[in-house]
N, C-alpha and C positions, 0 to 999 in steps of 0.2 A: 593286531595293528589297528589304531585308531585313526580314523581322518578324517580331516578337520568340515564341516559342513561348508558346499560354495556358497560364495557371497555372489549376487546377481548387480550390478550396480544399472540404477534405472534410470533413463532421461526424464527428466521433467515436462511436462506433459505443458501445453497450454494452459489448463486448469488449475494446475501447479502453478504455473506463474501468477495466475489472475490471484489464485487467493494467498499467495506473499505477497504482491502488491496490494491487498487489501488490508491483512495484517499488518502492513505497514503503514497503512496510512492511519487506520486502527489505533496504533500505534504511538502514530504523531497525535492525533488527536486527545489523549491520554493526556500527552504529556502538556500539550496546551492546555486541556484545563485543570490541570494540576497546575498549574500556573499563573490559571488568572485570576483576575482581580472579580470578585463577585461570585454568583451561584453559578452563570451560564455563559456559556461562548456564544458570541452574537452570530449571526449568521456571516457578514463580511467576513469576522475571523476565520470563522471554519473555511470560507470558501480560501481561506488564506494561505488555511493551513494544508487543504488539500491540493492545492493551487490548482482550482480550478479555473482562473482566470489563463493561468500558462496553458491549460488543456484546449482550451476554448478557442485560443490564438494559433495553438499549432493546430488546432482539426479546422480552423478557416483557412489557416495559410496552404494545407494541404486540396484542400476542396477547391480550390482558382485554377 
């Protein structure tokens, strides 16, 4: 009789999360400059693209 080896199914850890969120923006960034116009993404864009401007507003909004 043969049987089948377990499978463990594992939580994703904090660390996990951070580096699929970095992948991902990895990601985006890829594909903006696969798309733009010229050799380099200017730095507004990137900040655009990574929306650091959205980050910046919620980590003030949170800090008051």
């Amino acid at each position: 009789m043969r049987v089948a080896p377990s499978i463990t199914a594992t939580v994703p850890t904090e660390q996990d999360r951070v580096a699929l969120a970095e992948i991902e923006l990895c990601g985006e960034l890829i594909i903006a400059a696969s798309s733009a116009d010229g050799e380099r993404l200017s730095a507004d864009r990137i900040d655009e693209v990574l929306r650091v401007a959205a980050e910046r507003e919620a980590h003030d909004g949170r800090g008051r």
